[in-house]
N, C-alpha and C positions, 0 to 999 in steps of 0.2 A: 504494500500500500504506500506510494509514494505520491504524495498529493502537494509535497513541497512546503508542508507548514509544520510549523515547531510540534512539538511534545510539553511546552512548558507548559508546568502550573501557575496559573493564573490565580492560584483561590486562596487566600490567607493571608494574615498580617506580614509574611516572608518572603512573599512571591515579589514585593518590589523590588526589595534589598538583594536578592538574588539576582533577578534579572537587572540591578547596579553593577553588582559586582563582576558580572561578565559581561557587562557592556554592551548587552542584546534586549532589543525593545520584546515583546512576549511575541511577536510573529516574527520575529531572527532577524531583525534589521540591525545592524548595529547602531548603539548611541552615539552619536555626535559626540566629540571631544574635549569641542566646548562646554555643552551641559553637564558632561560628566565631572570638568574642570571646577566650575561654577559651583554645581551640587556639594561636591566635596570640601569644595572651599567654605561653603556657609554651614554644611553640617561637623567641618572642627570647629568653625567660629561656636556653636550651638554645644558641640562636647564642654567647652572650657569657661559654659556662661555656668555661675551657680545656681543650685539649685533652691527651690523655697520649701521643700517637703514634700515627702513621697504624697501624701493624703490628698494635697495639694496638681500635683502632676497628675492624678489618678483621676479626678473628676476630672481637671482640662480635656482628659483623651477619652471619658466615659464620655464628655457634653460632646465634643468635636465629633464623634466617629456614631455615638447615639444620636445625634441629629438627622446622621444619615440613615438611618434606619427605624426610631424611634418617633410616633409621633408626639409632640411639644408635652401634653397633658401625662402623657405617660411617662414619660422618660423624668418630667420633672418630680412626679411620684414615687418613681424609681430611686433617684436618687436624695427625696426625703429619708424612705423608708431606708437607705443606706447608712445613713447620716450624712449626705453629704447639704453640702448649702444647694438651694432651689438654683434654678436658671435665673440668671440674672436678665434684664431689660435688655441690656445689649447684644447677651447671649439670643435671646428669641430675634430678637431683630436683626442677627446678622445671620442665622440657621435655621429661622422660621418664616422670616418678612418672603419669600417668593415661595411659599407652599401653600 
């Protein structure tokens, strides 16, 4: 079966970082050199910023990544019932204002 398209996994929090690290878009194109330059560059910039607390990092990536899949009322429930602090104003308005 030679149909000329990749084998990658596409599906997981790892399939980006993967497909970074071999410099291959998920249908085998290679990345530009430049983006790979650039990427790199701002994610040591991002290793060497401090951090304000795991609790803290855990809701950013719960609200950022549950916006995408979570509708508004539930997700903010969600992470009452977690402890975490509710969605903030800004939060809804920048992951909710076009849904």
């Amino acid at each position: 079966m030679s149909d000329n398209k990749t084998t990658t996994d596409t599906t997981g929090a790892d399939a980006i970082d993967v497909a970074i690290a071999s410099g291959l878009d998920f249908d085998g194109t290679p990345i530009p050199a430049t983006k790979l330059d650039l990427y790199h560059r701002v994610m040591g910039l991002e290793a060497g910023r401090q951090r304000s607390g795991v609790s803290n990092t855990m809701r950013s990536r719960i609200v950022r990544i549950g916006a995408k899949h979570i509708p508004q009322a539930e997700l903010d429930a969600l992470l009452a019932a977690a402890d975490f602090a509710p969605l903030k104003d800004k939060e809804v308005a920048f992951y909710y204002s076009g849904k």
